[in-house]
N, CA, C and O atoms as a GROMACS GRO file, in nm:
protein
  508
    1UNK      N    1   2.908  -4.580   2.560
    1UNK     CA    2   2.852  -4.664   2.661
    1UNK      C    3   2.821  -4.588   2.789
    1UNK      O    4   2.716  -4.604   2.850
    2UNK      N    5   2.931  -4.492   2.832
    2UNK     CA    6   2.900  -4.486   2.998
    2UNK      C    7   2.740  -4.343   2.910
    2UNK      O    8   2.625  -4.360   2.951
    3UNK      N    9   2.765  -4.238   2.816
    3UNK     CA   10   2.654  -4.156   2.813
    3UNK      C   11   2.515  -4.215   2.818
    3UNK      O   12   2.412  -4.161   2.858
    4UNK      N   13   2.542  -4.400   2.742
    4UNK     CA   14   2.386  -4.475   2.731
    4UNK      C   15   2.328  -4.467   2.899
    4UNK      O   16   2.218  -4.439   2.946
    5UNK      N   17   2.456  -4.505   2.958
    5UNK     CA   18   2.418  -4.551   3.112
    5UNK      C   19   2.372  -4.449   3.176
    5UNK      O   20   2.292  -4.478   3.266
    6UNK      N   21   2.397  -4.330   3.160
    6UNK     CA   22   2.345  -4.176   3.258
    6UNK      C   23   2.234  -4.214   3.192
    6UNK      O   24   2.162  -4.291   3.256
    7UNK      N   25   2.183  -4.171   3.040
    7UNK     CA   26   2.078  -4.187   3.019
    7UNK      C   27   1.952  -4.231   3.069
    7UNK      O   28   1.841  -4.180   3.084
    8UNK      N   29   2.029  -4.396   3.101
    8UNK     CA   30   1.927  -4.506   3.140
    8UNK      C   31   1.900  -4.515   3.284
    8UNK      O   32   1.802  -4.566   3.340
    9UNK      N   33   2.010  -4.452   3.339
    9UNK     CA   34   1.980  -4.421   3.507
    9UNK      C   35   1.978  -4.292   3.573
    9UNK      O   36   1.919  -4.296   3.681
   10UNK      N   37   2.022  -4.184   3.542
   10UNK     CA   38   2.023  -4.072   3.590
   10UNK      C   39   1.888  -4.037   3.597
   10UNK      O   40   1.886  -3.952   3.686
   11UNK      N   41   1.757  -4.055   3.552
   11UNK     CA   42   1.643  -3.978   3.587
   11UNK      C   43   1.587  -4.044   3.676
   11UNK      O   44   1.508  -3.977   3.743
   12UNK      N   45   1.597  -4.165   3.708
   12UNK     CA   46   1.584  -4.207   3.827
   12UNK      C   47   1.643  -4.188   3.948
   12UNK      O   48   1.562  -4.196   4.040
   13UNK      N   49   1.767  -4.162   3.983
   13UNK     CA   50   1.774  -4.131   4.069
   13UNK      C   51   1.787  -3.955   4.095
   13UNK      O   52   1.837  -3.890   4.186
   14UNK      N   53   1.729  -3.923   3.992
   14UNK     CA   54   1.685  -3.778   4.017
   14UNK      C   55   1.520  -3.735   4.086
   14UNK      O   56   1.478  -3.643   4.155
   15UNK      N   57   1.454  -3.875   4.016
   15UNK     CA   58   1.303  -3.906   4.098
   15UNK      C   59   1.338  -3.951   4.262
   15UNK      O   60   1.265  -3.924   4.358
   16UNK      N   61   1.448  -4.014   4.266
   16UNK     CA   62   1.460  -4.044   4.395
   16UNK      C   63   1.510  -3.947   4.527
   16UNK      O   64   1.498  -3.960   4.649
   17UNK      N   65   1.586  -3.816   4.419
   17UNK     CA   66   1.622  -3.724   4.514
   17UNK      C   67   1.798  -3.709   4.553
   17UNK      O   68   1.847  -3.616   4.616
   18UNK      N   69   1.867  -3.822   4.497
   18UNK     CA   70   2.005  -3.816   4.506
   18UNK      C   71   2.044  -3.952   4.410
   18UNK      O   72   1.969  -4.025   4.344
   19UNK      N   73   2.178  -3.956   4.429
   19UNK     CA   74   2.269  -4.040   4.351
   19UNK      C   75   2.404  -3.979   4.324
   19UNK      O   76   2.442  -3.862   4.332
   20UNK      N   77   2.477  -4.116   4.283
   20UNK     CA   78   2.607  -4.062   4.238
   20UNK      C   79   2.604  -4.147   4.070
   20UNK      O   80   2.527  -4.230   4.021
   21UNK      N   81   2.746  -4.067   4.015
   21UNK     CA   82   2.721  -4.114   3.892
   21UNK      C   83   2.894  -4.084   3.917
   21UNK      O   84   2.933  -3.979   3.969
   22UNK      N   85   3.009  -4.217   3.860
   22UNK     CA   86   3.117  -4.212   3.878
   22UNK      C   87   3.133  -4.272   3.720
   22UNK      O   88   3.066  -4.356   3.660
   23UNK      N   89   3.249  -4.191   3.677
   23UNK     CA   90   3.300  -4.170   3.536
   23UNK      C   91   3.453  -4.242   3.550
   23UNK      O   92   3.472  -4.247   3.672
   24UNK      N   93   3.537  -4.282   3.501
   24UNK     CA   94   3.637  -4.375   3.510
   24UNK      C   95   3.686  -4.269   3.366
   24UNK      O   96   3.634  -4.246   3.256
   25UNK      N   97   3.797  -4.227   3.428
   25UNK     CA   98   3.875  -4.109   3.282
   25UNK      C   99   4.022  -4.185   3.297
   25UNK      O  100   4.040  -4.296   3.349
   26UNK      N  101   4.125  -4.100   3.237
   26UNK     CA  102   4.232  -4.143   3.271
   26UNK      C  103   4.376  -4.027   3.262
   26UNK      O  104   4.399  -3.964   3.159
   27UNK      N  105   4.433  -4.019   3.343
   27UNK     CA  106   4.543  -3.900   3.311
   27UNK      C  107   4.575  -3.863   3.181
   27UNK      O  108   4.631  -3.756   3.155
   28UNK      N  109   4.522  -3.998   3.043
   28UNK     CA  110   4.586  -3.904   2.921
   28UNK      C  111   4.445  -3.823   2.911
   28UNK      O  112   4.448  -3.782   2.795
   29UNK      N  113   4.347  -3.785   2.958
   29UNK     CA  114   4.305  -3.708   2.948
   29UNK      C  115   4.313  -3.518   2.966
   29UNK      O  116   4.237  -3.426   2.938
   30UNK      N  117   4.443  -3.530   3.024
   30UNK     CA  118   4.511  -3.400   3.052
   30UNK      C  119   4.615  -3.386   2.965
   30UNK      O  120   4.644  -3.284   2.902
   31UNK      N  121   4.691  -3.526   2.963
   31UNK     CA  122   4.828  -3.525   2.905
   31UNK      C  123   4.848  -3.684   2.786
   31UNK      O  124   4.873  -3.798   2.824
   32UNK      N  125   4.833  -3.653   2.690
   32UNK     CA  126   4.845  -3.743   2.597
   32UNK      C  127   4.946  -3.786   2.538
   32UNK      O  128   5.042  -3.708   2.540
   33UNK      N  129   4.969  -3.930   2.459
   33UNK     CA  130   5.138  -3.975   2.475
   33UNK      C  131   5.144  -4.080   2.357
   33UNK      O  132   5.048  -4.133   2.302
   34UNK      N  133   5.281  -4.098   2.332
   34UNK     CA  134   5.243  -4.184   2.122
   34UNK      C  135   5.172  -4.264   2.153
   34UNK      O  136   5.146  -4.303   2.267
   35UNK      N  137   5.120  -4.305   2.030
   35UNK     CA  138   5.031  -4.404   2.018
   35UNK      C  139   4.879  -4.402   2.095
   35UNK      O  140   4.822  -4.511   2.096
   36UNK      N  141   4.830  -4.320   2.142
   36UNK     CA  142   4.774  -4.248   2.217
   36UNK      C  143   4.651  -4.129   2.196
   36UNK      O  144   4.592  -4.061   2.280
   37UNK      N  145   4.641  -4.134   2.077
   37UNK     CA  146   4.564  -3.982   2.040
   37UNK      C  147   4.404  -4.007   2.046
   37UNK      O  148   4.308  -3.939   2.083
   38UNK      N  149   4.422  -4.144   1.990
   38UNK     CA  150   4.200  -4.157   2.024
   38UNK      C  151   4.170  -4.205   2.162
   38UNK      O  152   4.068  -4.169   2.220
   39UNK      N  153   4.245  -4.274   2.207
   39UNK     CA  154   4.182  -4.249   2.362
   39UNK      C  155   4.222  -4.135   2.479
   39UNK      O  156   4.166  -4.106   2.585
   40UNK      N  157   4.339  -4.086   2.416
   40UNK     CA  158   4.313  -4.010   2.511
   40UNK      C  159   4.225  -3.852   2.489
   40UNK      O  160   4.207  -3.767   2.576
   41UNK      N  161   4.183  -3.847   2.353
   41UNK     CA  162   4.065  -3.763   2.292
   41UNK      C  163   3.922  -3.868   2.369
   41UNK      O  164   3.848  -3.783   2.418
   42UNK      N  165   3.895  -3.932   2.381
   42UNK     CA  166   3.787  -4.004   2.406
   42UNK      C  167   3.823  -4.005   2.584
   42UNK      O  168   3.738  -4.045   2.664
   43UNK      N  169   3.888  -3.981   2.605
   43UNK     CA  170   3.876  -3.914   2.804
   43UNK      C  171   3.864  -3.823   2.805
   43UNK      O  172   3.766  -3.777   2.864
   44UNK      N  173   3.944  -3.752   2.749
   44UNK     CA  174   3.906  -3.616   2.766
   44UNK      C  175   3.753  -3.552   2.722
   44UNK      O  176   3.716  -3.443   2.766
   45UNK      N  177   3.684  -3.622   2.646
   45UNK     CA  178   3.519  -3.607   2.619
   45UNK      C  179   3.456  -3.639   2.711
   45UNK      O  180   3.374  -3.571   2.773
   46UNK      N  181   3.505  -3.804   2.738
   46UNK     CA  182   3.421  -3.799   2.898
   46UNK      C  183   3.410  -3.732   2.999
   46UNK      O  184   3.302  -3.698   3.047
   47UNK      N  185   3.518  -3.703   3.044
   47UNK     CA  186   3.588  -3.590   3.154
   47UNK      C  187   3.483  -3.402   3.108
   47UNK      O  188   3.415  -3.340   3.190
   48UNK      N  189   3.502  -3.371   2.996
   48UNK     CA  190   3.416  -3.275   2.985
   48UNK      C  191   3.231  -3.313   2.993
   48UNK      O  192   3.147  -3.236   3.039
   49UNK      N  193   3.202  -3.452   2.934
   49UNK     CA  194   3.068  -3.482   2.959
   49UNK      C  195   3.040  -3.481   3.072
   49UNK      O  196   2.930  -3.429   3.093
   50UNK      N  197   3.114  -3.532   3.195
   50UNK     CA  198   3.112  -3.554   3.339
   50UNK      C  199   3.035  -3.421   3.385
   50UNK      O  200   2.927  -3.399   3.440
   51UNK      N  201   3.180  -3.310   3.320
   51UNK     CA  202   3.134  -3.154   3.422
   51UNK      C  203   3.041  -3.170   3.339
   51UNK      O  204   3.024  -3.292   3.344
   52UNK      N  205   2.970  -3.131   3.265
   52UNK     CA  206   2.875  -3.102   3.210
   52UNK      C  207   2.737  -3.150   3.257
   52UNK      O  208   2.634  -3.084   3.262
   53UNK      N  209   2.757  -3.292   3.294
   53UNK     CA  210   2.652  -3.344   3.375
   53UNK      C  211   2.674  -3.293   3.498
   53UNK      O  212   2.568  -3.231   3.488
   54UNK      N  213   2.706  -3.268   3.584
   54UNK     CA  214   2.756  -3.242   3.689
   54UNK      C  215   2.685  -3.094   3.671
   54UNK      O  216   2.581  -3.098   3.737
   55UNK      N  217   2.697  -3.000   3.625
   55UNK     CA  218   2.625  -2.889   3.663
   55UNK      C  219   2.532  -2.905   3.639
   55UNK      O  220   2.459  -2.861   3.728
   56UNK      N  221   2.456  -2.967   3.528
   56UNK     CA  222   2.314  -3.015   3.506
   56UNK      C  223   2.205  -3.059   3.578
   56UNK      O  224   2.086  -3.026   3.568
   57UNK      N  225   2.307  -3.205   3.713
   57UNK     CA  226   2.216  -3.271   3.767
   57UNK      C  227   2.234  -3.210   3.922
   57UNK      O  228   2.141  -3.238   3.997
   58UNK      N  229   2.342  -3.128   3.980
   58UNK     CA  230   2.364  -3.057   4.078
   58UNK      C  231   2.260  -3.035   4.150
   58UNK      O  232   2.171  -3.020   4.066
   59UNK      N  233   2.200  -3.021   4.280
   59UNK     CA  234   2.300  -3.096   4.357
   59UNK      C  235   2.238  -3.227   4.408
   59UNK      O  236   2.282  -3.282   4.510
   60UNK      N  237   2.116  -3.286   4.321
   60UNK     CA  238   2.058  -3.405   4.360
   60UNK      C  239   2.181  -3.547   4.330
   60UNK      O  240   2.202  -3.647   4.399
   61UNK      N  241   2.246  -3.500   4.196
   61UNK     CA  242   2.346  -3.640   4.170
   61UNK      C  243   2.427  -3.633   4.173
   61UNK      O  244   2.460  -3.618   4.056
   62UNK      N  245   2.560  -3.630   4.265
   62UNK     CA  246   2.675  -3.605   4.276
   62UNK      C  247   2.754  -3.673   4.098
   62UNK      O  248   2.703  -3.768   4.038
   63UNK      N  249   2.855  -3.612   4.056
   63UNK     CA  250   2.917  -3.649   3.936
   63UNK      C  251   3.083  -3.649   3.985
   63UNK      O  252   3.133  -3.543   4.021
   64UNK      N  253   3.147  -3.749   3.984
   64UNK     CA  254   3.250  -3.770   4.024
   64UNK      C  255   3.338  -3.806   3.867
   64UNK      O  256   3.272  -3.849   3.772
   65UNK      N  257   3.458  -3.787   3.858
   65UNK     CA  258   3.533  -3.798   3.727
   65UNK      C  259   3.668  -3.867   3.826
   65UNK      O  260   3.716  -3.808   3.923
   66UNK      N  261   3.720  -4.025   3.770
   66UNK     CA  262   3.842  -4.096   3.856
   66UNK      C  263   3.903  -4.107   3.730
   66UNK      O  264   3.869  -4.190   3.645
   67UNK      N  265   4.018  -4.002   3.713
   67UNK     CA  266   4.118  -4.003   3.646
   67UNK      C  267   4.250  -4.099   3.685
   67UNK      O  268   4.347  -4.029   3.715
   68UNK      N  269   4.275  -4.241   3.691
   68UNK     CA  270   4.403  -4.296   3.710
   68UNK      C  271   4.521  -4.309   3.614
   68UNK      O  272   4.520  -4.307   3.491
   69UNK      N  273   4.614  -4.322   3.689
   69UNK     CA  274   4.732  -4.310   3.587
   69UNK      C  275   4.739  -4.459   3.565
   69UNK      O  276   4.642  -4.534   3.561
   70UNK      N  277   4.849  -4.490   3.555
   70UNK     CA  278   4.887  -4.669   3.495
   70UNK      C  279   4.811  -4.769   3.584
   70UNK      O  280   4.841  -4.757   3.703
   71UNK      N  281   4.725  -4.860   3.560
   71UNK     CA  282   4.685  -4.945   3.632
   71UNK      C  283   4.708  -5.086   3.572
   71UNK      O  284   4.692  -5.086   3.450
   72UNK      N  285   4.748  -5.231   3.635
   72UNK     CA  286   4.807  -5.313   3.583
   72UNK      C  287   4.674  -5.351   3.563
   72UNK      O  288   4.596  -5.340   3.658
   73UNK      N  289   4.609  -5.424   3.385
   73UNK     CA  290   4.504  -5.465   3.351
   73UNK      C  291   4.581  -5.513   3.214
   73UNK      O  292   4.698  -5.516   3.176
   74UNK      N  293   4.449  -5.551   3.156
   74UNK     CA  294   4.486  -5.625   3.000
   74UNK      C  295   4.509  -5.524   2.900
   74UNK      O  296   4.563  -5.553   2.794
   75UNK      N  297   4.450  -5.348   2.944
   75UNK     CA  298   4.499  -5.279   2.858
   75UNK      C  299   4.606  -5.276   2.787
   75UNK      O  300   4.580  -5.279   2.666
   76UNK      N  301   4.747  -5.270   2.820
   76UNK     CA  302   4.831  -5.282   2.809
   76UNK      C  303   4.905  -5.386   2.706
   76UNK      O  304   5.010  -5.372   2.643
   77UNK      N  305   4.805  -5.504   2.712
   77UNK     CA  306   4.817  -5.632   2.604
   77UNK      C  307   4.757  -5.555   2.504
   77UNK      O  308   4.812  -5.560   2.394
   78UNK      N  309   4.659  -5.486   2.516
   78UNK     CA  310   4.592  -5.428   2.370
   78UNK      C  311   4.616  -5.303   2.287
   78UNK      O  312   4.546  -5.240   2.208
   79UNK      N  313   4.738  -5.289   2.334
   79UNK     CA  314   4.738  -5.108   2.244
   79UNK      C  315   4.808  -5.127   2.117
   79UNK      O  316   4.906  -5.194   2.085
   80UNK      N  317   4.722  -5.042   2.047
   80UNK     CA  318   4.778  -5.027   1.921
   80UNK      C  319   4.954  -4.950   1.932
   80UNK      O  320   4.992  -4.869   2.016
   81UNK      N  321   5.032  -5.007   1.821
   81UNK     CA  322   5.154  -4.990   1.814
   81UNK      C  323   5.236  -5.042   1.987
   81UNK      O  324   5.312  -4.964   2.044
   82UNK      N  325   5.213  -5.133   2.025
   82UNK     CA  326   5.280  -5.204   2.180
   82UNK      C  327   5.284  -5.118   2.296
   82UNK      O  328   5.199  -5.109   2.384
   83UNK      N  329   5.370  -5.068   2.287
   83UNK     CA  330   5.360  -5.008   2.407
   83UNK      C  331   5.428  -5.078   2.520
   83UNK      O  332   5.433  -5.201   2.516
   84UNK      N  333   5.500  -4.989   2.657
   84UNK     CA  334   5.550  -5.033   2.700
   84UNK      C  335   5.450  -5.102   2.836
   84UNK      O  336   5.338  -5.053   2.853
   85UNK      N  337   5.480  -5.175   2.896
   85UNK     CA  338   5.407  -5.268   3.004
   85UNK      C  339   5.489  -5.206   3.110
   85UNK      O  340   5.612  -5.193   3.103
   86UNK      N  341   5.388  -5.156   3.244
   86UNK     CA  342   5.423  -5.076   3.362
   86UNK      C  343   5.594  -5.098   3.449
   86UNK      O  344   5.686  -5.027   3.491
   87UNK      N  345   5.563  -5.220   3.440
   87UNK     CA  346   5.747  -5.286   3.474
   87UNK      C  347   5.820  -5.235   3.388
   87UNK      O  348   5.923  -5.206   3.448
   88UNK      N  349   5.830  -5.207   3.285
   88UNK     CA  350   5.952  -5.155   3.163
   88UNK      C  351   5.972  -5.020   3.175
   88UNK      O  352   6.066  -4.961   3.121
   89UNK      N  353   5.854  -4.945   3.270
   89UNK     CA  354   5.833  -4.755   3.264
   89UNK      C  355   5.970  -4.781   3.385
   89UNK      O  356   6.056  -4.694   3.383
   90UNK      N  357   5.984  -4.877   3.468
   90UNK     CA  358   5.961  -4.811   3.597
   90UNK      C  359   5.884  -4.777   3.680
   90UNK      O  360   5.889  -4.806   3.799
   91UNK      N  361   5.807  -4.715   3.628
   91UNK     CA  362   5.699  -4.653   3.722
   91UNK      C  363   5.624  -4.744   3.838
   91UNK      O  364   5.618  -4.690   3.949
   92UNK      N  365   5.565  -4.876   3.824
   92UNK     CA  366   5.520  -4.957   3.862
   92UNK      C  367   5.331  -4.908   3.811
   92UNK      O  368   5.292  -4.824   3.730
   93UNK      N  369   5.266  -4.992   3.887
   93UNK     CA  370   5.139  -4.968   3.851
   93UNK      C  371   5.033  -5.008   3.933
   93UNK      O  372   5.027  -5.121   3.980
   94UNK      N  373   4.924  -4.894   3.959
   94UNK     CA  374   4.809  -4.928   4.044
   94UNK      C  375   4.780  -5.063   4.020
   94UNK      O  376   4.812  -5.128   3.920
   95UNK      N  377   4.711  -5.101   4.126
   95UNK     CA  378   4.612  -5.240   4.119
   95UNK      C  379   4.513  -5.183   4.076
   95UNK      O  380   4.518  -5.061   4.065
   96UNK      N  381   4.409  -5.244   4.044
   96UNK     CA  382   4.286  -5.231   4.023
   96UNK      C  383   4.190  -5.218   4.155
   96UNK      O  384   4.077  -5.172   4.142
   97UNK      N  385   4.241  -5.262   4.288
   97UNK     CA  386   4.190  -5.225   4.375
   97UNK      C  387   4.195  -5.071   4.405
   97UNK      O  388   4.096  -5.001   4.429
   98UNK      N  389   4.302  -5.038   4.402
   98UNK     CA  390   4.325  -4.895   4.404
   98UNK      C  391   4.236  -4.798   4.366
   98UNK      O  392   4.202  -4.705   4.439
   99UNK      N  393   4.192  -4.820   4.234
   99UNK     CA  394   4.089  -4.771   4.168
   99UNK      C  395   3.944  -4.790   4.232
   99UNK      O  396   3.849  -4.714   4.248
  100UNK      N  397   3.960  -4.877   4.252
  100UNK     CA  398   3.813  -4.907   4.334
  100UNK      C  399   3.812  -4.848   4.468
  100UNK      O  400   3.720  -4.771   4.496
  101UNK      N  401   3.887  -4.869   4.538
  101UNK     CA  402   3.909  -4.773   4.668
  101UNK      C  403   3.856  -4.625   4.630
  101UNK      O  404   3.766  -4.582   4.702
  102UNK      N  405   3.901  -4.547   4.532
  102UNK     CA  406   3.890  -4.435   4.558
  102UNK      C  407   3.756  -4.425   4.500
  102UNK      O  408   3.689  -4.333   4.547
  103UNK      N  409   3.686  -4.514   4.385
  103UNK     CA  410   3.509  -4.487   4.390
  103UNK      C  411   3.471  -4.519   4.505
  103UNK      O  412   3.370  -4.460   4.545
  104UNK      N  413   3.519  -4.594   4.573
  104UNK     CA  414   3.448  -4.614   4.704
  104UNK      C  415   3.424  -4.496   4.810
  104UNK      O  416   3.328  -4.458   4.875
  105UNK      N  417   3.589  -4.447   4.792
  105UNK     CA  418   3.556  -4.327   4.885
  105UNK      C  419   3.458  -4.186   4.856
  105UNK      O  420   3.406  -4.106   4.933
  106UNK      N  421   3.459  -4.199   4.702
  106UNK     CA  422   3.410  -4.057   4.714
  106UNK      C  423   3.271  -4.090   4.715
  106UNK      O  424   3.197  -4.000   4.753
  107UNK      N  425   3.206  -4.222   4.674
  107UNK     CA  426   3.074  -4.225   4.723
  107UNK      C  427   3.016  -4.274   4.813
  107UNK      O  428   2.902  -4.322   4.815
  108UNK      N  429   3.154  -4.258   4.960
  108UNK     CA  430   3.091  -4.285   5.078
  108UNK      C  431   3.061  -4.144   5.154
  108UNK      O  432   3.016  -4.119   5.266
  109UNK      N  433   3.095  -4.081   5.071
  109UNK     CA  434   3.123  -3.914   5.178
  109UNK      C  435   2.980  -3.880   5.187
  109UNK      O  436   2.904  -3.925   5.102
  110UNK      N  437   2.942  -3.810   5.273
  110UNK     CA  438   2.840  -3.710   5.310
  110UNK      C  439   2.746  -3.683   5.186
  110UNK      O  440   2.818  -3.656   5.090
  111UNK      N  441   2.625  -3.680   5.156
  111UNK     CA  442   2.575  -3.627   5.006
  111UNK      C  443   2.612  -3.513   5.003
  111UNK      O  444   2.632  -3.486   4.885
  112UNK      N  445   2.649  -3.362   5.114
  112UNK     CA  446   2.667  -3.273   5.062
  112UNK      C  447   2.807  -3.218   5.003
  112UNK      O  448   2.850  -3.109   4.968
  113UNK      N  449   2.866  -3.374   5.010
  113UNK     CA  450   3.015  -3.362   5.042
  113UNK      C  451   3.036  -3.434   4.879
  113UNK      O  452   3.022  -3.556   4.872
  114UNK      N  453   3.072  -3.351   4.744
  114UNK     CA  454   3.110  -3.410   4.604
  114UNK      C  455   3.242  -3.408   4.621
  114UNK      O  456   3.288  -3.318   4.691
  115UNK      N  457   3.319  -3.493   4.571
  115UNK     CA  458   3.471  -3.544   4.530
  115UNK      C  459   3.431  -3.534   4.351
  115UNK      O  460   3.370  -3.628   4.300
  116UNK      N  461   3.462  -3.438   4.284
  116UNK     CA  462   3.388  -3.406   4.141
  116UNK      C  463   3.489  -3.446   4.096
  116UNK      O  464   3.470  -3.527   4.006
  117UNK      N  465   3.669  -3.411   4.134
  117UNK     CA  466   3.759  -3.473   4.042
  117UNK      C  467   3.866  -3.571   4.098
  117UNK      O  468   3.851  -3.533   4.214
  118UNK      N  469   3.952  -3.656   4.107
  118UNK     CA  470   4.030  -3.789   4.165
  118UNK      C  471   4.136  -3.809   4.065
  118UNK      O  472   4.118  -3.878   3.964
  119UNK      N  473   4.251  -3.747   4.094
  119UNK     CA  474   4.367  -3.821   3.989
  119UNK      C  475   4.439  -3.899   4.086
  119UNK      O  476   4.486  -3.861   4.193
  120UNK      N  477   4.442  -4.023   4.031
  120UNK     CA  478   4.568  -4.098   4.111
  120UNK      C  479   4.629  -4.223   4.018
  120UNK      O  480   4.595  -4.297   3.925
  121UNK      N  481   4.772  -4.188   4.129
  121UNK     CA  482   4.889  -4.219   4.022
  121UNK      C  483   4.958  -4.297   4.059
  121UNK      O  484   4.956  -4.273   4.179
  122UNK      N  485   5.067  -4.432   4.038
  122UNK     CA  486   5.145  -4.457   4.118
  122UNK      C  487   5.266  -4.376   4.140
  122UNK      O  488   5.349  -4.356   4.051
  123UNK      N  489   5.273  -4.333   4.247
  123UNK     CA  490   5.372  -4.258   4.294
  123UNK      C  491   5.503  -4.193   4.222
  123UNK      O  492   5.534  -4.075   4.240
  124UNK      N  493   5.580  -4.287   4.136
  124UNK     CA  494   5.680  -4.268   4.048
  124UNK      C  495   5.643  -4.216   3.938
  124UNK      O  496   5.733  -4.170   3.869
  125UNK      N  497   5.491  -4.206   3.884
  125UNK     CA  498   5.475  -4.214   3.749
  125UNK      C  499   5.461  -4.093   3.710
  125UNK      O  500   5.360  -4.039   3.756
  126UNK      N  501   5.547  -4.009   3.617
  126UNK     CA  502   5.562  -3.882   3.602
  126UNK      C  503   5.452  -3.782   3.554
  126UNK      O  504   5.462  -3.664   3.588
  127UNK      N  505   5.364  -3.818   3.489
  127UNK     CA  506   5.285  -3.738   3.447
  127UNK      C  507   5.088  -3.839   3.443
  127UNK      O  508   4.989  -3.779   3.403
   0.00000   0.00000   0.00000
């Protein structure tokens, strides 16, 4: 889905002369964990498609990659083999605002100014 979407928008705003293009990855993309192996193989593709676009469309489309760690959503209802729910880690867990905050920030900065990579975590959450 998100490669259909560069597709379908990236040459436009390459006619236009700038843009951003923000990728939503996730920490198992560095670090992967049971139950866990196809998505976090399927971030980590995105995360390499990102750079990849990113040197490609340089420096008309900024390419940003927002790697978050636990964020409280319905994911969590859906994983194969259960899984534990952010209250049971400890850890606690981003809002979903959180996440949005930080696309916000990096595509408020300066055009000459790329934020290319963004991990964020809740604070406790170890890896």
């Amino acid at each position: 889905g998100a490669l259909r979407l560069v597709r379908a928008f990236v040459p436009a705003m390459i006619a236009a002369g700038r843009g951003d293009v923000v990728f939503i990855s996730s920490v198992a993309a560095e670090k992967a964990y049971s139950w866990g192996g196809v998505y976090a193989a399927s971030k980590a593709a995105l995360a390499a498609a990102a750079e990849t676009l990113r040197l490609e469309v340089q420096p008309t489309v900024r390419v940003t990659t927002i790697a978050p760690g636990m964020v409280e959503s319905a994911f969590f209802d859906s994983r194969i083999g259960g899984g534990d729910r952010p209250e049971d880690l400890g850890w606690g867990a981003l809002a979903p605002e959180d996440v949005a905050e930080a696309i916000l920030f990096a595509v408020t900065r300066p055009h000459e100014v790329a934020i290319t990579d963004l991990t964020i975590r809740p604070v406790a959450q170890p890896f």
